[in-house]
KELO-436758 format. One record per residue: residue in one letter; x, y, z of N, C-alpha, C, CB in turn. Coordinates in steps of 0.1 Angstrom, whole numbers, plus 5000, padded with zeros to 4 digits. Glycine has a CB too. Example, Ala and Ser with C-alpha at 12.3 -4.5 7.8 and 13.67 -1.06 7.14 Angstrom:
REM KELO-436758
A513249435078512349555078513249675078511349555090;S512849785071513749895071512950005079514149945057;
REM end
This chain:
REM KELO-436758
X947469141296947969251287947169261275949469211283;X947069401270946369391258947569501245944569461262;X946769451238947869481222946569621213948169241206;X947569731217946569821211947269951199945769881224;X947369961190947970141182947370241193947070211161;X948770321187948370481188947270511186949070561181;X947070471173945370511162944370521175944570341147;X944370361184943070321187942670391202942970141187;X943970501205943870551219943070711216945670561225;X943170721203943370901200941870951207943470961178;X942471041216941171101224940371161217941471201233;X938971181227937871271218937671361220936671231216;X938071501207937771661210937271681223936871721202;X938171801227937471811242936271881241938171881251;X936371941232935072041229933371941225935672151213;X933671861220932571741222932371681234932871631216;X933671611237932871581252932671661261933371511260;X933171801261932971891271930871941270934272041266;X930971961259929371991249928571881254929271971229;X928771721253927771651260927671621272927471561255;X928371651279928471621297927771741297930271601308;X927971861292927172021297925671981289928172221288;X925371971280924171961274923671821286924271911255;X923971751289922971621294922671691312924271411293;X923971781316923571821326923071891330923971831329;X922572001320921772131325920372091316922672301320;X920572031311918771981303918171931314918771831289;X916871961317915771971328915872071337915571871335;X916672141339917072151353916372281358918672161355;X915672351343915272501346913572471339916472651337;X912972591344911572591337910972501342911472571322;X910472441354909672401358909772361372909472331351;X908472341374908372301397909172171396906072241408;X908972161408909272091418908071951415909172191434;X908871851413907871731411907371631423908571631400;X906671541414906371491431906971361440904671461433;X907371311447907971281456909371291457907671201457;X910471261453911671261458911971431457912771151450;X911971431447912571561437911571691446911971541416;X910571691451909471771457910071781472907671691455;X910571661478910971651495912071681493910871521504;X913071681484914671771485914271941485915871731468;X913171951477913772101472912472151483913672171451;X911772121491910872171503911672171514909772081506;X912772091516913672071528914672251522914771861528;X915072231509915472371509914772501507916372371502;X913772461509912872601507912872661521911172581501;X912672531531912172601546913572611553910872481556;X914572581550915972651553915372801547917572571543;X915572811534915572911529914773031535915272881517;X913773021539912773121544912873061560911073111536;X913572981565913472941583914373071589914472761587;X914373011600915173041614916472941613914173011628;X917572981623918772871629918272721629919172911646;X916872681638916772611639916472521627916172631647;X915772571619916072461602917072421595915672501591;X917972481596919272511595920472421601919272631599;X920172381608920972281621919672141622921072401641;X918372161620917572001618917172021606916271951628;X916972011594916372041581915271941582917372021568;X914472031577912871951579911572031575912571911597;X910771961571909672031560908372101571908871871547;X907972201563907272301573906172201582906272451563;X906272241598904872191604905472051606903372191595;X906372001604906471851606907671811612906571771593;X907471811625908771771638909271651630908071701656;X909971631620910271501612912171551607908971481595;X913171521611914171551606914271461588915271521619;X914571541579914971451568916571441564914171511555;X916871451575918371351576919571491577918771231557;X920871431568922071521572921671591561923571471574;X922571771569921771841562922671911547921071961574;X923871881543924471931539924071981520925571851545;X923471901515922171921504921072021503921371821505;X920972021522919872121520920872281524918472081533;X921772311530922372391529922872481519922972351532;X923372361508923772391494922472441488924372261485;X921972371485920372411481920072551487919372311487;X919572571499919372691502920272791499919272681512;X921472811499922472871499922272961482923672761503;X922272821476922172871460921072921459922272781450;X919772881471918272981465918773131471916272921476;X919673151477919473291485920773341474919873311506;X921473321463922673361457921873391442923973221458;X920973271440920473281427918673281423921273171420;X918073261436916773261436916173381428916273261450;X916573521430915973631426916273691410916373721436;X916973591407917773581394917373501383918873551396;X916973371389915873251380914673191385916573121377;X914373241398913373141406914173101413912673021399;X913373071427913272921439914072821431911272841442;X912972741425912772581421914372601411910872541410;X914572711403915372701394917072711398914972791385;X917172721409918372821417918772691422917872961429;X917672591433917472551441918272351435915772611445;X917872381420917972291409919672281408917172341396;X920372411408921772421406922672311413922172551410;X922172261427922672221435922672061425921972251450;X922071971420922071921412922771931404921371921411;X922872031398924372051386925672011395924672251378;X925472101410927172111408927471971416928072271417;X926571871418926971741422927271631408925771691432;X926471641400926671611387927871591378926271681384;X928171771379929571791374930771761379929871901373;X930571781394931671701403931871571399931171691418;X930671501404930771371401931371351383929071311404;X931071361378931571331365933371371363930471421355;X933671471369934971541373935271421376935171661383;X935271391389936171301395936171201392936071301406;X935071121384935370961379936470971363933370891374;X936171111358937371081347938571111350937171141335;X938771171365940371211363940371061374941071421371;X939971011378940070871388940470761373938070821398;X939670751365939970661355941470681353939170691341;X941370831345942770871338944070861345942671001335;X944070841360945070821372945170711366944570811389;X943970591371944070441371944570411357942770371374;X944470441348944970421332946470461330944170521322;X946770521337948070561335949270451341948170711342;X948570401350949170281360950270141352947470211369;X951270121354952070011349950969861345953169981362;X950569881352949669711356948569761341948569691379;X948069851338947269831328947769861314946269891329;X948869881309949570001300949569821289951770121307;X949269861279948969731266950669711268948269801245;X950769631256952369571257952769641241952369331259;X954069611249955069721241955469621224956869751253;X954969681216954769651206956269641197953869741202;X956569491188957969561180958469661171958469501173;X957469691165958069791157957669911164957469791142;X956969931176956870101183955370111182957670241173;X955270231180953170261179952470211189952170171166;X953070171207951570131215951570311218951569991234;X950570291221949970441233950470461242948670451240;X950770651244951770681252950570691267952770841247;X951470671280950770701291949470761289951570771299;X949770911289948670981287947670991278948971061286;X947870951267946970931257946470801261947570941243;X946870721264945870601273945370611279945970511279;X945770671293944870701302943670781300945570741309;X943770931290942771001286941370901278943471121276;X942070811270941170751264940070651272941970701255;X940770621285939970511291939270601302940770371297;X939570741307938870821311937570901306939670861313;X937570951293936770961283935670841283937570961271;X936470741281935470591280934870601297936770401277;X934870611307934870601319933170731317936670651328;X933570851310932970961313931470901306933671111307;X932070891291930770831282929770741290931270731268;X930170631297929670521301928970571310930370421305;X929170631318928670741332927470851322930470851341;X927770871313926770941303925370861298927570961290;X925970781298925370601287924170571296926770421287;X924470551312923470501319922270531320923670501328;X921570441317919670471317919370521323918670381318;X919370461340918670531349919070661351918670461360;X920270701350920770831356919770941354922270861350;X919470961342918771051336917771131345918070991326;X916571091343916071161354916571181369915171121355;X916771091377917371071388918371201392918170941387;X919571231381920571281382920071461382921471211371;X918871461381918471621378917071671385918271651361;X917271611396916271601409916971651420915771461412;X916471731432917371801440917171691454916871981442;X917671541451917371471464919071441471916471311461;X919171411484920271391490921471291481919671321503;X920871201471921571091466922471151455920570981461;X922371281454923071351444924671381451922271501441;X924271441462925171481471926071351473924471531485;X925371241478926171121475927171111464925271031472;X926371111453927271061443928371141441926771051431;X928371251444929371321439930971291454928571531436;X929771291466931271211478931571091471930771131498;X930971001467931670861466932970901459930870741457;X932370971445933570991437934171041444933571061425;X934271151447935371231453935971151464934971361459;X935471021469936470951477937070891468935970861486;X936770811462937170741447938770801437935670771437;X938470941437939270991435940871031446938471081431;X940271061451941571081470941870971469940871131490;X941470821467942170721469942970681457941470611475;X942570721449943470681440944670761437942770651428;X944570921439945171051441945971031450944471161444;X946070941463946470931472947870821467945370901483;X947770761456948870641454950270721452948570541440;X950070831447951270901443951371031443951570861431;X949971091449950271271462949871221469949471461461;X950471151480949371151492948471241501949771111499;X949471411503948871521507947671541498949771621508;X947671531487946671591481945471491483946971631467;X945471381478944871281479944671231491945371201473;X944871261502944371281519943171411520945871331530;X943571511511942671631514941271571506943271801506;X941471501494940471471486939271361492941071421474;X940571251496939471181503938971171518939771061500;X939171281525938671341536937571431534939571411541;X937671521516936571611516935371521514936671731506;X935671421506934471301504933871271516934971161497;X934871201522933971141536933171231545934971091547;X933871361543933071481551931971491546933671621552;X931571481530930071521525929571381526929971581507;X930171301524928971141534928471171542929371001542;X929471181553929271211562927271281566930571291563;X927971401560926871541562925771531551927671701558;X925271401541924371391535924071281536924371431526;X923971161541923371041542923371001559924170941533;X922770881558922870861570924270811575921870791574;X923970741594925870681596925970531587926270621618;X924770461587925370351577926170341567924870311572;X925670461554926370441543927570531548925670481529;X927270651557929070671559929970591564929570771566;X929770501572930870441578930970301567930670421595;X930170291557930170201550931170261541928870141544;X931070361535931770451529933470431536931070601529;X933070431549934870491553935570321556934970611573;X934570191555935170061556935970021540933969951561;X934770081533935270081520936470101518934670151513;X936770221521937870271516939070241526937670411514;X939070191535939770101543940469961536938670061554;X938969861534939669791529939769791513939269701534;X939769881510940569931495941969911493940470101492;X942069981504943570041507944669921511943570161521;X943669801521944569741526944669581516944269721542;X943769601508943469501499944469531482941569521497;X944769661481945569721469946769671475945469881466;X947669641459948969611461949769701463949469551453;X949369791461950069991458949670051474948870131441;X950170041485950070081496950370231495950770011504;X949370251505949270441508949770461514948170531512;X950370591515951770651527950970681540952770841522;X951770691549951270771562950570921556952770811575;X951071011550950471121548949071151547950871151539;X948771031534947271021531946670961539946870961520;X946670871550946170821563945770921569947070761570;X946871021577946771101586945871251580948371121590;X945871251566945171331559943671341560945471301549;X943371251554942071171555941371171564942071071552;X941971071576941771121589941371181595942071131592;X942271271595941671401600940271501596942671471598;X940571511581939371571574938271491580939471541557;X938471361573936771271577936371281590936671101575;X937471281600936471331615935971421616937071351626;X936671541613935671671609934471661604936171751599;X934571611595933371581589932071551595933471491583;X932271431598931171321609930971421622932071121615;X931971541629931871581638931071741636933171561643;X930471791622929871911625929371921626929771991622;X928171781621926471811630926271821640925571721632;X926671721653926871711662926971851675927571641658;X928471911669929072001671927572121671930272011660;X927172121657925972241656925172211662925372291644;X924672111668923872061679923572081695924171971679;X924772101697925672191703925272351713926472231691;X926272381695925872531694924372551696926372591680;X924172531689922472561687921572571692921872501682;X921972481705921172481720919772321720920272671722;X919772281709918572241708917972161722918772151695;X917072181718915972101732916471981728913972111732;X915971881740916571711740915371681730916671601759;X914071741728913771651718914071671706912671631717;X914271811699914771811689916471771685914271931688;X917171731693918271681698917771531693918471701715;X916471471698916271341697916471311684915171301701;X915471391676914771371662915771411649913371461660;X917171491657918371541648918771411647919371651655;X918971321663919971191662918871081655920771131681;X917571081655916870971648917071011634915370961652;X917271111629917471171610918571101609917871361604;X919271081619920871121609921370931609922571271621;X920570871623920770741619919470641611921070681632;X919070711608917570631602916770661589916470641612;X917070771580917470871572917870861559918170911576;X917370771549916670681554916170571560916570671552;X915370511559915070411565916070281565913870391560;X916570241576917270101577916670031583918470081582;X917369861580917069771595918169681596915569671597;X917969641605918969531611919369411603918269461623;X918669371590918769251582918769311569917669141585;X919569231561919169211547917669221546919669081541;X917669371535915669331532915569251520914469491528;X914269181521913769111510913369161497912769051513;X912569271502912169411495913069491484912069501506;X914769481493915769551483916069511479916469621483;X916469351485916669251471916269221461916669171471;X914669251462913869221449913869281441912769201448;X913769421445914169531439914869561428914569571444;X916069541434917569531431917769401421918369521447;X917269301423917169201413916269241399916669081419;X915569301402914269311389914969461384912169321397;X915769561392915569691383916869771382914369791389;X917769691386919369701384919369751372920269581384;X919369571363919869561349919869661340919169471342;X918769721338917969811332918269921335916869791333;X918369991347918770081351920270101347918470071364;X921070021348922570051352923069971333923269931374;X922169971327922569951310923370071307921069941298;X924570101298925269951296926269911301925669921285;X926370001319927570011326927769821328927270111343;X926769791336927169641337927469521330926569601343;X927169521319928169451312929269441310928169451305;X929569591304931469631306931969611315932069771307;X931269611328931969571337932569451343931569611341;X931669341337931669241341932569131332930469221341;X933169221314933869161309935369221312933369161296;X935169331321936169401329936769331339935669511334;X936169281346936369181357936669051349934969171367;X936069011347936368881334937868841332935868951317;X938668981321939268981316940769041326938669021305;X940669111334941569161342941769051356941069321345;X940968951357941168881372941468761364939768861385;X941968721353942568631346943868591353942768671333;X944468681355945968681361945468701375947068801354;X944868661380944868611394945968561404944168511391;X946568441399947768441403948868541403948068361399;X948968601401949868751398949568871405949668801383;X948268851413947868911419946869051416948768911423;X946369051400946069141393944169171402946469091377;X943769101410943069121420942869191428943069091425;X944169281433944669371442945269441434945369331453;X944869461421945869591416944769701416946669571399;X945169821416944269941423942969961414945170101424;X943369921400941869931390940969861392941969911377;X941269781400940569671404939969691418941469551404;X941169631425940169661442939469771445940969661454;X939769901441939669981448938170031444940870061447;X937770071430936270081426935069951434936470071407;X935969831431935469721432934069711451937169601431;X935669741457935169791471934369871475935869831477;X934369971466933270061472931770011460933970251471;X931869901454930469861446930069741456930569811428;X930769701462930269581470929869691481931469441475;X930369781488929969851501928869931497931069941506;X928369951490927070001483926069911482927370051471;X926369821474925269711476925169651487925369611469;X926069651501925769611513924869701516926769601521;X924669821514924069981520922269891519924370181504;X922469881504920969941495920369761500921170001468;X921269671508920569541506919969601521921469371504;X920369661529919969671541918769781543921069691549;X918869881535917969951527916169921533918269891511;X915369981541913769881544913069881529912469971558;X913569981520913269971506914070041498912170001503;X914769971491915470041481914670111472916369961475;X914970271461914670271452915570311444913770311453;X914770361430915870391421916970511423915270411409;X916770581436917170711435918670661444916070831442;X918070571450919470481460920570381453918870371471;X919870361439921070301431922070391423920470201422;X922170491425922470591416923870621421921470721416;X924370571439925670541440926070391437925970571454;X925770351432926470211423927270241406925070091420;X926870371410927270361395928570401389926470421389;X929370541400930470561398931670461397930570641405;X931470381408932570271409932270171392932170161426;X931170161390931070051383931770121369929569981382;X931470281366931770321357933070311354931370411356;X933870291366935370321361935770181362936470441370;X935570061366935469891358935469901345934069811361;X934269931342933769911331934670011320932269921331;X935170151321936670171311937070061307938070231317;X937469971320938969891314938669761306940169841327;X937269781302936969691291936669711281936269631293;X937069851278937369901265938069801255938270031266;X939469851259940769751249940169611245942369701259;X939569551254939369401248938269381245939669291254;X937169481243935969441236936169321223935269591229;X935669271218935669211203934769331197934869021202;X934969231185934369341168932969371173934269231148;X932469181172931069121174930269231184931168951182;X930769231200930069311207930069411206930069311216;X930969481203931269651199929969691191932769671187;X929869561180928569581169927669581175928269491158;X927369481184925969481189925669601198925669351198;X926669641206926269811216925669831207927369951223;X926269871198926369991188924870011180927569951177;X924769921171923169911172922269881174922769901169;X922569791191921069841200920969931198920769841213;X921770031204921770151213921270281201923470181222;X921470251187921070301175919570231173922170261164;X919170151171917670111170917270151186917369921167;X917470151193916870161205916270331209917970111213;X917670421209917070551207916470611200917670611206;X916770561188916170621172914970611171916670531158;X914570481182912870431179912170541192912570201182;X913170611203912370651216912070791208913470661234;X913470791204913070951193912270971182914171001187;X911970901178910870881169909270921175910870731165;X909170801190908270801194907970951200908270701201;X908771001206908571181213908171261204909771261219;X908671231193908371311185906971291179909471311177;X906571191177905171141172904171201182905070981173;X904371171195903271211205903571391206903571111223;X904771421205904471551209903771621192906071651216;X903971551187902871631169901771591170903171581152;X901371461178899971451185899471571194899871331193;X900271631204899671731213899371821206900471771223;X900671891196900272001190899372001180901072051186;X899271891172897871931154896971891160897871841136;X896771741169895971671170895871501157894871791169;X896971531149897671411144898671351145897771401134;X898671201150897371101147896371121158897770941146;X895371111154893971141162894171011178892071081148;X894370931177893970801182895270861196894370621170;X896470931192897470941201896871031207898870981197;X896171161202896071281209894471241218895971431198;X894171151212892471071224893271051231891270901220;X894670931236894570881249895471011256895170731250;X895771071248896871221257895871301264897671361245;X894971321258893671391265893071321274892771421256;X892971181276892071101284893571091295891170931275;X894671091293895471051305895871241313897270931298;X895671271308896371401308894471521308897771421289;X893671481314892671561312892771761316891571481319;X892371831311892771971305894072041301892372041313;X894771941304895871991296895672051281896871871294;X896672181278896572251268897972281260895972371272;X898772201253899372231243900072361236898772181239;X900872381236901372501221902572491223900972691221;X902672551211904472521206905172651208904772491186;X906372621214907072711217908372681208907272721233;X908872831202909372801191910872731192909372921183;X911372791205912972801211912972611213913172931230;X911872561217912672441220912172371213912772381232;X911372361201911472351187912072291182911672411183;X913272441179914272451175915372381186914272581172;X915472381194916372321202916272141202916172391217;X915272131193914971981194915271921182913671951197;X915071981171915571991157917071951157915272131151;X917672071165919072051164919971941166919472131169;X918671871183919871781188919371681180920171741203;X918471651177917671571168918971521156916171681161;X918971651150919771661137921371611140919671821131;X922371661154923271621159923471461161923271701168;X922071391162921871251167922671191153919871191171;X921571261143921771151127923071211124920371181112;X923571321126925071331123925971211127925671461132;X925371211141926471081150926370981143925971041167;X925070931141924870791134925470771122923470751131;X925370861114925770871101927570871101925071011096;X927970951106929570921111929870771116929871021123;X928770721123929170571131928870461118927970531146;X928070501112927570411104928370421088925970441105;X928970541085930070511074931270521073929970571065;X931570441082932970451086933770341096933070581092;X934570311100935070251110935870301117935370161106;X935470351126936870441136937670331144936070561150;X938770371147939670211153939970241173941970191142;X939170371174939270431190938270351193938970601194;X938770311205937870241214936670261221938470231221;X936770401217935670451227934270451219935970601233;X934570391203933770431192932170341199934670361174;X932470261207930970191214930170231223930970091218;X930670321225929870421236929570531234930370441247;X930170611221929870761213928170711211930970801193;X927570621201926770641203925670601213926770641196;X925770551226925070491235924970631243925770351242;X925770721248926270891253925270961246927970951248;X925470951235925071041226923071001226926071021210;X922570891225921470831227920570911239921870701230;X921370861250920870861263920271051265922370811275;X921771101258921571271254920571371250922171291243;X920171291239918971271226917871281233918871131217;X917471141240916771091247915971231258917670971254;X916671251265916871351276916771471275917871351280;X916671521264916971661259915871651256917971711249;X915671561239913671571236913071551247912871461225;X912771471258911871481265911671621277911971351270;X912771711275913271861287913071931275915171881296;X912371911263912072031253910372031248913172011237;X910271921241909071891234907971811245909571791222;X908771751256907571671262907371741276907871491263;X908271861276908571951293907172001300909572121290;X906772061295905572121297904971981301904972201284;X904371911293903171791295903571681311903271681278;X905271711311905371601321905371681330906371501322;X905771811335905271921343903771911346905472051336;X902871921338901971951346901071801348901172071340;X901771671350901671521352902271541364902471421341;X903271601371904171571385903971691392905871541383;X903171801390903071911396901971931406902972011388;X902071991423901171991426900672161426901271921436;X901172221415900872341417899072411414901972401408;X899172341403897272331401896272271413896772211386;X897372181418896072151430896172211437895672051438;X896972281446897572381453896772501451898872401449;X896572591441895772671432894372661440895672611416;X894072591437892372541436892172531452891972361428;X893072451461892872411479893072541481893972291488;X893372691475893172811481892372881480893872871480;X892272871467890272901466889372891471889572841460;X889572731477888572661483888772771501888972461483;X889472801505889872791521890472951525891272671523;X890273001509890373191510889773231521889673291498;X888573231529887973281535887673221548887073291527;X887973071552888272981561889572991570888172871553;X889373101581890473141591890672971598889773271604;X891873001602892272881612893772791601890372751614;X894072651608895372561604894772481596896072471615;X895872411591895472261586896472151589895172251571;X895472041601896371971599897071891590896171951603;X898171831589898871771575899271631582900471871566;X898971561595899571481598898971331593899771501612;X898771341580898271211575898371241560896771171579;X899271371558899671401542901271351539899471591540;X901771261525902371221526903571401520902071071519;X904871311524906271461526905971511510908671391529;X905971441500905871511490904971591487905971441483;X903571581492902571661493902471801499901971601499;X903071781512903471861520904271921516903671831529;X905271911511906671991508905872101497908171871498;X904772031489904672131475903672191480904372071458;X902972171490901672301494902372371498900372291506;X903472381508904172481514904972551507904872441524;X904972471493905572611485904972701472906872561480;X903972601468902772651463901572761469902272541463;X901972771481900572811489901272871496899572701497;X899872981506900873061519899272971529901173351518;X899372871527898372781539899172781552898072601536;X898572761565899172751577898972611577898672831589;X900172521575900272401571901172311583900672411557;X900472241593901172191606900872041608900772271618;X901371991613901371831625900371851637903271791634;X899371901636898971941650897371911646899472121657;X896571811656895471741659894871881659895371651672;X894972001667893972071670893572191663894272111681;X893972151648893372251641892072221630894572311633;X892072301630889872311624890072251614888672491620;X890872251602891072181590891972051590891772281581;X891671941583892671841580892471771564892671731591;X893571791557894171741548894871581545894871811548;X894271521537894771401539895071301523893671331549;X894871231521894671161504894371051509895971131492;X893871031524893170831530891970911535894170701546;X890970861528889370881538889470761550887570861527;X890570651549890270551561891070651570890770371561;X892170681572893170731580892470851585894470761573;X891570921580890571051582889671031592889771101569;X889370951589887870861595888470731609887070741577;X889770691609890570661621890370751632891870671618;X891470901625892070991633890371041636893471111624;X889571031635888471151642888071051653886971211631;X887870901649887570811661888670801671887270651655;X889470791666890570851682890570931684891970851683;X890271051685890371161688888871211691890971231677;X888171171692886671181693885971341686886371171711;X886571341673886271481666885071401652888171581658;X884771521651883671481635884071541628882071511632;X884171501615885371571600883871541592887371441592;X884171651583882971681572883971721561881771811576;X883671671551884471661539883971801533884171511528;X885371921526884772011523885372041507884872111535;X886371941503887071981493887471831491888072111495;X887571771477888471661470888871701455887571511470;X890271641452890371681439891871571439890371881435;X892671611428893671531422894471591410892971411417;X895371561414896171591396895971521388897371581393;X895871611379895171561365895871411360895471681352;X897071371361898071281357898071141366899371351359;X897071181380896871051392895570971396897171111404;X895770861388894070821391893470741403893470731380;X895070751412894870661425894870761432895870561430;X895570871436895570951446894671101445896970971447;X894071071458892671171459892671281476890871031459;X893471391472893271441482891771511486894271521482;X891971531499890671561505891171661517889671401511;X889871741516890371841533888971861537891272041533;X889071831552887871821558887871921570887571681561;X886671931575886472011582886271941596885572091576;X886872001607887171901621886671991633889071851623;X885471891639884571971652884971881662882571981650;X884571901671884871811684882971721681885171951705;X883171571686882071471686881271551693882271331692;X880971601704880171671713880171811715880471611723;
REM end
């Protein structure tokens, strides 16, 4: 039990938190390509829906490349929104939306999941003598809010969260399972529809591992919670989630596909990514070295969350739903990403809903001490990132300090600079909104709970915004293959015939094919090949008994390892 006032529950304007969940989510998302790898192979998988036939549509897969990139339901959305809103903002910018509306979902459903779980007997503070604890709802809103910030707060999310890759789609099923099960304690119809629509978008965006990891999860959620689910939400769920797992298949079907493309539908959808049979070493290491950091400052909270709520152990407060139920699906995740043949950061990005709504219920019992310390890390910490963006981008533009704008120029060679006034100004402001925050945090003592995470939210915000205003441009043309793209047409204007790409990595491939109108395929027998390995070049001609003559090399300006090349390919004899 915890002992808390009215005072320390009082929610935060909705109009604030509504402002920084919309500001953190639509910052990046417009005004610029398609970057390179993850973020480049989502939005290429929806380009060639977009401009395909049936058949892309039912195997999603990047032009010229018999390669399925898994379930397609990401790329659907995606496409869908390029054909609704492409002609209105751009491809890349339309294509980007699909990112928002997993985002917002996701964020939806972890605070009304909190605000469920908050409302619950088993967490409600204790009833005070003279009167003044917090009513239901005003508790629950507050540890939902706390739930949203924290989910705001996280380091990694940032970029990750505004990239058009499958793991978006993820996040926003987990929640939405997350939610149906907890929805399910007391509507079960509704909370059957919810966590059926979840399992259906597992289902249709990842492979079968994490869905059926997903649907054990929530299995033993259910049978592990002291608060048992009705038949309704069983039979609910049920039903939905078979649907689900059953419309690829089904359009497989329909579709007629040949047994090999049949093959390479069923190799995407179990392999999609990459698994194996064992715990990897690889995602353990991974996962040990780039968690912490990544998932700051969810895991702490969480851990004094767990701490402080599995005290009463004996009582069974183990199996009470705030507990098991998030809990289950963070262990069924980390079973995913250990099996993972490499985890990356884009795959930890479902660990984080569950952990977010843990870590609420370690609001109430923070102490003074740590409250202070979030508080100004997370104040020296931003203050100093925002400082620094701002320093380097007044290097790009005057050329002072000299010594910044030498190595900007030496890492970044022809890049060209200018100030655009709008985000400027749009940087100024949040800029200025930051030291509002601090300045409020810093003269005063607020007794709401949530007062240790306003500014860690608000940071992460800051953070995110200056670098999608002042540093947009520069990291655009660092992740773009649109300049090299440019130039490999120049070169090949006049040069009839293919090119092969079967030794060009997907991210590569995804951005010529949308950069370019090249005839860009998987096929040995065309006069051109494209590659970034002169050994793999110089392989493929000895197997093949062809002679390749190098006719073009170059690089983005931002990559001092990777060197594409296209060569020109004769038969040996």
């Amino acid at each position: 039990m915890v002992k808390l006032t009215a005072a320390a529950t009082t929610s935060i304007p909705r109009i604030i938190i509504f402002a920084l969940t919309l500001v953190y989510g639509l910052a990046g998302l417009f005004a610029r390509d398609p970057w390179k790898n993850e973020d480049a192979i989502g939005f290429g998988g929806m380009w060639i829906l977009q401009q395909g036939k049936a058949l892309d549509w039912v195997v999603p897969h990047l032009a010229g490349r018999d390669v399925s990139l898994g379930a397609p339901f990401p790329y659907w959305l995606g496409a869908v929104l390029m054909d609704l809103f492409g002609p209105l903002i751009g491809m890349a910018n339309a294509a980007r939306l699909y990112s928002a509306i997993c985002f917002f979902a996701a964020a939806l459903a972890i605070w009304y999941t909190t605000y469920l779980l908050g409302r619950r007997p088993e967490v409600q503070p204790m009833a005070l003598a003279v009167g003044g604890q917090p009513g239901l709802k005003n508790y629950g809103m507050t540890l939902a809010d706390g739930a949203l910030l924290i989910f705001l707060a996280c380091v990694g999310l940032a970029q990750r969260a505004h990239e058009t890759t499958p793991m978006m789609a993820q996040l926003m099923a987990i929640s939405i399972v997350l939610y149906g099960t907890v929805r399910g304690l007391d509507k079960p119809w509704q909370g059957g529809l919810w966590t059926g629509l979840g399992i259906a978008i597992i289902a249709l965006s990842s492979n079968l591992t994490l869905s059926l990891i997903v649907v054990c999860s929530t299995i033993i959620a259910v049978l592990a919670s002291n608060v048992k689910l009705r038949f309704r939400w069983t039979l609910t769920s049920t039903v939905l989630g078979l649907i689900g797992f059953a419309i690829w298949p089904i359009l497989w079907h329909l579709g007629n596909l040949s047994p090999e493309w049949r093959h390479i539908a069923q190799e995407g959808w179990r392999n999609m990514p990459e698994m194996q049979g064992r715990p990897s070493i690889a995602s353990l290491s991974f996962m040990s070295v780039n968690f912490w950091a990544y998932a700051w400052p969810v895991w702490p909270l969480a851990i004094i969350s767990l701490a402080h709520w599995s005290r009463a152990q004996k009582t069974g407060q183990w199996r009470a739903p705030h507990l098991c139920i998030p809990l289950s699906f963070f262990v069924g995740c980390c079973i995913y990403l250990l099996f993972r043949s490499e985890a990356n950061e884009h795959d930890l990005i479902i660990l984080i809903p569950s952990l977010a709504i843990i870590a609420a219920f370690s609001l109430p019992i923070l102490k003074r001490g740590l409250i202070s310390f979030i508080d100004w890390f997370a104040m020296f910490s931003f203050t100093i990132i925002a400082l620094a963006i701002w320093i380097i981008w007044l290097a790009k533009i005057t050329g002072f300090p000299q010594s910044t704008a030498a190595n900007l120029q030496r890492l970044l060679p022809g890049f060209q600079a200018q100030l655009d006034y709008l985000t400027f100004v749009i940087a100024l402001i949040i800029t200025g909104i930051w030291l509002a925050i601090v300045r409020w945090r810093t003269s005063r003592a607020p007794k709401e709970i949530w007062r240790c995470l306003i500014i860690s939210a608000s940071g992460t915000t800051l953070m995110w915004v200056l670098l999608m205003t002042l540093w947009l441009p520069t990291i655009d043309y660092a992740k773009t293959y649109r300049h090299v793209s440019e130039r490999l047409e120049k070169i090949i204007a006049n040069t009839p015939g293919c090119i092969d790409t079967s030794n060009l990595g997907s991210a590569q491939l995804a951005s010529f094919s949308y950069f370019s109108k090249l005839q860009l395929r998987d096929d040995p027998s065309c006069n051109l090949m494209l590659t970034h390995s002169s050994l793999e070049a110089k392989a493929y001609a000895s197997l093949n008994k062809k002679k390749i003559e190098l006719l073009w090399e170059d690089r983005r300006a931002a990559d001092r390892d990777e060197r594409l090349r296209l060569y020109q390919v004769t038969p040996a004899n």
